[in-house]
C-alpha positions as CSV (number, residue, x, y, z in Angstrom):
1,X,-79.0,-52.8,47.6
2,X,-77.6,-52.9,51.5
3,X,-74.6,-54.3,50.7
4,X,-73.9,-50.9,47.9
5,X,-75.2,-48.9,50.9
6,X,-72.7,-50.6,53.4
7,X,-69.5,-49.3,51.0
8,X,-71.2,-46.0,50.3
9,X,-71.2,-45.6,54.0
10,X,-67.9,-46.8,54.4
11,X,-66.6,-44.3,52.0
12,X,-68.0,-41.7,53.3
13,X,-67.1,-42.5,56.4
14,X,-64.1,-40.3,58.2
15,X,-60.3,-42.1,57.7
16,X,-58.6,-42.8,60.9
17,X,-55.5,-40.6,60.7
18,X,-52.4,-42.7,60.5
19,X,-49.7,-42.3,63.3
20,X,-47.4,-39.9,62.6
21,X,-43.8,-41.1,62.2
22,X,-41.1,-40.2,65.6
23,X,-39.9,-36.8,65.2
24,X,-36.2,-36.4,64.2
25,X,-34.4,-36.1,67.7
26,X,-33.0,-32.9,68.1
27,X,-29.8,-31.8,68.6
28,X,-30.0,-31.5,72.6
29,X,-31.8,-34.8,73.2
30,X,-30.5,-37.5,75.3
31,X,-30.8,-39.8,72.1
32,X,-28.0,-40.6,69.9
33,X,-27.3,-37.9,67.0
34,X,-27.1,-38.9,63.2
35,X,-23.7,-40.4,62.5
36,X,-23.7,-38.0,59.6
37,X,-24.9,-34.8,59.0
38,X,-24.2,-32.0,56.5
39,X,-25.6,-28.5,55.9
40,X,-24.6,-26.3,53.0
41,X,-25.8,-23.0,52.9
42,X,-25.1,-19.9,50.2
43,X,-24.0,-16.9,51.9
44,X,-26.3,-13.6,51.0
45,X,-24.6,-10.9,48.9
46,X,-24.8,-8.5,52.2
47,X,-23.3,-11.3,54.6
48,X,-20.8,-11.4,52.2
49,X,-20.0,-7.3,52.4
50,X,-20.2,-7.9,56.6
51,X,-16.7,-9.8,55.9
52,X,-17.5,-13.3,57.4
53,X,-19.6,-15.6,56.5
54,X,-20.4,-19.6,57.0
55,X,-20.9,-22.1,53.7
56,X,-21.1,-25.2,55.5
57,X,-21.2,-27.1,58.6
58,X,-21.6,-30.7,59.8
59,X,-20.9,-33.8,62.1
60,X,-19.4,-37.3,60.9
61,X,-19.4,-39.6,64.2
62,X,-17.5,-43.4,64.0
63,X,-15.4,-41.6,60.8
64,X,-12.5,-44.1,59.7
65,X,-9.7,-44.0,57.9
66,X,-11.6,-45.0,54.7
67,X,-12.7,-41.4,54.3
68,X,-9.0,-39.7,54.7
69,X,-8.6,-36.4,52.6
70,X,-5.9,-36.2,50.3
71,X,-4.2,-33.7,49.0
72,X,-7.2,-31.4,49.8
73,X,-6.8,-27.7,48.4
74,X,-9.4,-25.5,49.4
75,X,-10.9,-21.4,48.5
76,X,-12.0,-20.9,51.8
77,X,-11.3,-21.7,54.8
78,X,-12.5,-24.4,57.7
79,X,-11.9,-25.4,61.2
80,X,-12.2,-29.2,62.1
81,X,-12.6,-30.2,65.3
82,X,-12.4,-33.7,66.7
83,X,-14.2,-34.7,69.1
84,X,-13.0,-38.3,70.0
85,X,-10.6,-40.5,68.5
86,X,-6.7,-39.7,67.4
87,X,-5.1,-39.6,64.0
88,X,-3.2,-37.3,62.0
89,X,-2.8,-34.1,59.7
90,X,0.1,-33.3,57.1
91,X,0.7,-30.4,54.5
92,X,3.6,-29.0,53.2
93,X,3.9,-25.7,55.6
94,X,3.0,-27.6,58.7
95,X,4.7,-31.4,58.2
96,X,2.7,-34.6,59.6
97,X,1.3,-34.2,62.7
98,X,-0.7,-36.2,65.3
99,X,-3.9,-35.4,66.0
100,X,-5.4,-36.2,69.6
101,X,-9.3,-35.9,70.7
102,X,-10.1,-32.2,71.4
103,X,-7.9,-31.0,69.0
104,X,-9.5,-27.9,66.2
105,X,-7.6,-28.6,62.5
106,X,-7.6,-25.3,61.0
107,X,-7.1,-25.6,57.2
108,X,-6.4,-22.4,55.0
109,X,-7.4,-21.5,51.5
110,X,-4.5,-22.5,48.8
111,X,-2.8,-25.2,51.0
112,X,-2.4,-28.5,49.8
113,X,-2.9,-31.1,52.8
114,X,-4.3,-34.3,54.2
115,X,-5.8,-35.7,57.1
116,X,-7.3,-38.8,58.4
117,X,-8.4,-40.9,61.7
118,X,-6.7,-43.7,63.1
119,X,-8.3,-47.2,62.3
120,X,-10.3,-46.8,65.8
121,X,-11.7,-43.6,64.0
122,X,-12.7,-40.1,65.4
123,X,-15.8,-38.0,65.6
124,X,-15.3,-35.0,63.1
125,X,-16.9,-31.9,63.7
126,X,-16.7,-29.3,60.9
127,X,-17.3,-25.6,59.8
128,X,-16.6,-23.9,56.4
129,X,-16.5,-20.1,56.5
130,X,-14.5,-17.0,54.6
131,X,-14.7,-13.6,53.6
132,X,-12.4,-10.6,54.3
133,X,-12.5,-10.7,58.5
134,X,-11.5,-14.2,58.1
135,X,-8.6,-13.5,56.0
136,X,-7.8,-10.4,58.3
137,X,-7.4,-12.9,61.3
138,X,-5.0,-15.0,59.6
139,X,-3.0,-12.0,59.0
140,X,-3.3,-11.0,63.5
141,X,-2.4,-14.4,63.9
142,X,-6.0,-16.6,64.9
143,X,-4.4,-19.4,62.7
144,X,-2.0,-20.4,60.6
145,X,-1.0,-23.0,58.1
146,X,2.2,-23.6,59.8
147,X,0.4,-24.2,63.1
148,X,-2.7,-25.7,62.2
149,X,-3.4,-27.7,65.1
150,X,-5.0,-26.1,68.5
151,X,-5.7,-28.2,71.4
152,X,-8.9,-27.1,73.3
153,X,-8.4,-28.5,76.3
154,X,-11.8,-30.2,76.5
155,X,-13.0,-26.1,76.5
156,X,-16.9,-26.6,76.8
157,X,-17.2,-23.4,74.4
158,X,-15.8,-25.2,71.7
159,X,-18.6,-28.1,71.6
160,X,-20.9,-25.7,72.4
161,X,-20.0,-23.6,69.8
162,X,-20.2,-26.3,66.6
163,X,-23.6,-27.2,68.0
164,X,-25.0,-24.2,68.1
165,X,-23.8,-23.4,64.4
166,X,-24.8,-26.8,62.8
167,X,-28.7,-25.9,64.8
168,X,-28.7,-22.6,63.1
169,X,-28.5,-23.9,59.7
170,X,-30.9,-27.2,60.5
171,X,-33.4,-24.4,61.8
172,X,-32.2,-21.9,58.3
173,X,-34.4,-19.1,58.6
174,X,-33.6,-15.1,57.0
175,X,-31.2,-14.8,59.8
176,X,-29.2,-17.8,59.9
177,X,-26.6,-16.3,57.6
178,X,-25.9,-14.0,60.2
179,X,-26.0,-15.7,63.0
180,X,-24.1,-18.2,61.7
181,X,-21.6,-15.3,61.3
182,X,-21.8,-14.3,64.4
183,X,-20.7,-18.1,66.1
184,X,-18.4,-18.4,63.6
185,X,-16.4,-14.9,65.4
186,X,-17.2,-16.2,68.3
187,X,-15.4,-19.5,67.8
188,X,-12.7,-18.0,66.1
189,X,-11.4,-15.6,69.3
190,X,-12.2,-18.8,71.8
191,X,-9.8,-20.8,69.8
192,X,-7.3,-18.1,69.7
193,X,-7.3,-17.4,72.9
194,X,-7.0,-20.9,73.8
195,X,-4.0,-21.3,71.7
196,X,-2.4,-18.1,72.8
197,X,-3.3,-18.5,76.5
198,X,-4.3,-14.9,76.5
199,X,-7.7,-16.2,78.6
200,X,-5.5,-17.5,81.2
201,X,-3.7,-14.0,81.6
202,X,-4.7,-12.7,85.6
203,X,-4.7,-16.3,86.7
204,X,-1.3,-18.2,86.8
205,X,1.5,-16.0,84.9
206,X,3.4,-18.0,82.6
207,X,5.1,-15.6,80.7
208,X,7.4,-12.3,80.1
209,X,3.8,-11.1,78.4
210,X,1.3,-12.2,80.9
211,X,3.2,-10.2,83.2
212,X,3.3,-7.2,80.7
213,X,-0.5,-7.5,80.4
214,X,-1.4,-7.2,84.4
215,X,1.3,-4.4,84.6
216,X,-0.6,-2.4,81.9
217,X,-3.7,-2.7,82.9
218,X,-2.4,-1.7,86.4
219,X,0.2,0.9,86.0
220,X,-1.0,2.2,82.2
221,X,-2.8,5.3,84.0
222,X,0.5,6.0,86.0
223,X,2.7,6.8,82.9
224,X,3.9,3.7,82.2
225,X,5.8,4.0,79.0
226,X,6.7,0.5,76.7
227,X,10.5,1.3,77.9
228,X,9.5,1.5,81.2
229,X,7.5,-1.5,81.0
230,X,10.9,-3.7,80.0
231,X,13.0,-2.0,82.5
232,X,10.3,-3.1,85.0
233,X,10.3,-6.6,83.7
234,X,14.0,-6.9,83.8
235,X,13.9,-7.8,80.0
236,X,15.3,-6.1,76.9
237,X,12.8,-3.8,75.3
238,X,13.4,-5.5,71.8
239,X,12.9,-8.8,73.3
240,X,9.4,-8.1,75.2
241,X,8.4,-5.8,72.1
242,X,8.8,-9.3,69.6
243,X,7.2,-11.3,72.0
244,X,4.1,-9.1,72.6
245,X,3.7,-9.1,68.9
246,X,3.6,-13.1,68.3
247,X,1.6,-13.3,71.6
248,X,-1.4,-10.4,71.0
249,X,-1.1,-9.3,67.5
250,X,-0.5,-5.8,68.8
251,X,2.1,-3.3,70.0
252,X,3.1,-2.6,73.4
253,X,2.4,1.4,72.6
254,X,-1.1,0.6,71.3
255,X,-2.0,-2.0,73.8
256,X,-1.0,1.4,76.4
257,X,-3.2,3.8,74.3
258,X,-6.4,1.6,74.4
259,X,-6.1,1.4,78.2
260,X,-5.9,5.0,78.3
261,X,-8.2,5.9,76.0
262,X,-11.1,3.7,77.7
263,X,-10.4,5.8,81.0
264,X,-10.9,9.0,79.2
265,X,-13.8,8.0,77.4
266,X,-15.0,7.2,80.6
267,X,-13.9,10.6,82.2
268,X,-15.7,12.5,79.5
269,X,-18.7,11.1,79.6
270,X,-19.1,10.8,82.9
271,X,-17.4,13.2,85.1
272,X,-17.0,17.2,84.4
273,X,-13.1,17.2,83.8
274,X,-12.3,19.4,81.7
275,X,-9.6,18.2,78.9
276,X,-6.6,19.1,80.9
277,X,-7.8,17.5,83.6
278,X,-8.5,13.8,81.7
279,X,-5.0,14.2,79.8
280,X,-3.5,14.0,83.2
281,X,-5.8,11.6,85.1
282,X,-4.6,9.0,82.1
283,X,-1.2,9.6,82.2
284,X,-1.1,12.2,79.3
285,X,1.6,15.1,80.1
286,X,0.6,16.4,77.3
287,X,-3.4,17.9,76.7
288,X,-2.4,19.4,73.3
289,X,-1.0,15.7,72.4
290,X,-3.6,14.0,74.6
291,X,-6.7,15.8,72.2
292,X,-4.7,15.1,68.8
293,X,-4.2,11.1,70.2
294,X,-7.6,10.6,71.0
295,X,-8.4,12.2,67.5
296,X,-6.4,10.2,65.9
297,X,-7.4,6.6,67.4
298,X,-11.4,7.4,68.2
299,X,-12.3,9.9,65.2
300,X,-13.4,12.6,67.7
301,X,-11.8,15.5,69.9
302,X,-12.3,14.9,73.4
303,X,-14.9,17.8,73.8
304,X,-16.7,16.3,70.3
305,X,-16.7,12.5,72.3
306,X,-18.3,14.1,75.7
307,X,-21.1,15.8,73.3
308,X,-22.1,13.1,72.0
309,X,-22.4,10.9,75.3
310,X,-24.7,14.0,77.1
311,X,-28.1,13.6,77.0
């Protein structure tokens, strides 16, 4: 009879919780990250009206030449960025190429191509993303199949930048979608201004355009016309007008109409010019063409704009 009460007892006794196990190291630990990692994700239907949206991302580190892609067409696009290691890409638009460490591969939808580490291997960051804004920037010139490699420089926003994406979608959540989204922008004008070297403008001219740039910005107030801008340059017009294109995506006359317009905006809203008055102040001979510009570009008349800033 003692020894049933004994196991009676010992049943009904309270269990010693077992340990729990280590908790996954997270993605800013000191500890060495998963050699692999992959996170797919499916896009909402309203992320998908916003125009950009993210599918995938992940993180392959020690990746050898056994896993090469070949011949790789894809619906969407992706940017691959490698962290360590060299190795190469080839397609058809762009030929082979070699790939160094801090290098982004940015593939396109529809273009057959291949890539693959050296037998040391690389570390392989990736993102897979799409929708109209995407396709928009590959029209202004963010990337291109024919230029598919950009070099980062070691740029700490670019590391930054796949972390912080391949967190949000380990974390998911009813926002991740967009905030995923919203990285995925945000990577997309680092690397082209990287590639461009429109975020070194202002710090060590290199170019017929960087010096364009810090002229408008300086002299676009003072009636600066995209004429006048060559002739100050001592270049052809046709010349400077090509390269501004390649280089911003833009027009010399639009790039002048933006700096203007931000004065006057700030003008209306903030001082008690009257129209005349701000047409002049940004270089505008013209009020009756100044009010039908800023119509045009802002989708308000100049008295309509300083309405709606008053309190």
């Amino acid at each position: 009879m003692e020894a049933l009460l004994r196991d009676m007892e010992k049943m009904l006794r309270p269990q010693r919780r077992r340990s729990r196990p280590p908790p996954v190291p997270n993605l800013g630990s000191a500890e060495a990250p998963p050699e692999r990692v992959s996170r797919y994700g499916v896009p909402s239907r309203a992320q998908e009206r916003v125009g950009l949206w993210v599918s995938s991302v992940g993180r392959h580190v020690h990746q050898g030449p056994q896993t090469h892609v070949r011949g790789r067409v894809m619906d969407c696009y992706a940017a691959v960025w490698i962290a360590r290691g060299t190795g190469w890409y080839e397609s058809a638009a762009s030929g082979r190429r070699a790939v160094g460490a801090n290098t982004v591969m940015c593939v396109v939808p529809g273009v057959a191509h291949s890539y693959s580490a050296d037998p040391a291997g690389w570390d392989e960051h990736w993102v897979v993303f799409g929708g109209r804004m995407a396709e928009e920037l590959e029209q202004q010139g963010y990337f291109s199949a024919r230029i598919p490699l950009i070099a980062t420089g070691g740029d700490p926003r670019v590391e930054s930048l796949f972390e912080r994406l391949l967190a949000t979608f380990l974390r998911g959540g009813p926002l991740c979608d967009a905030t995923a989204a919203a990285m995925m922008h945000e990577l997309l004008v680092v690397l082209h201004g990287l590639a461009s070297g429109l975020f070194r403008v202002g710090e060590a001219p290199s170019s017929r355009v960087d010096d364009a740039l810090q002229l408008i910005e300086r002299e676009a107030l003072r009636g600066l016309t995209p004429e006048g801008l060559a002739e100050r340059l001592h270049t052809g017009y046709s010349t400077l007008r090509r390269a501004f294109r390649r280089r911003t995506g833009g027009t010399i006359k639009e790039y002048l109409l933006r700096v203007k317009f931000r004065r006057a905006k700030e003008l209306l809203a903030a001082d008690d010019l009257n129209v005349e008055q701000v047409a002049r102040a940004c270089g505008f001979e013209d009020p009756l063409y100044f009010s039908r510009a800023f119509h045009a570009r802002i989708g308000l008349w100049p008295t309509e704009f300083r309405a709606s800033q008053r309190r």
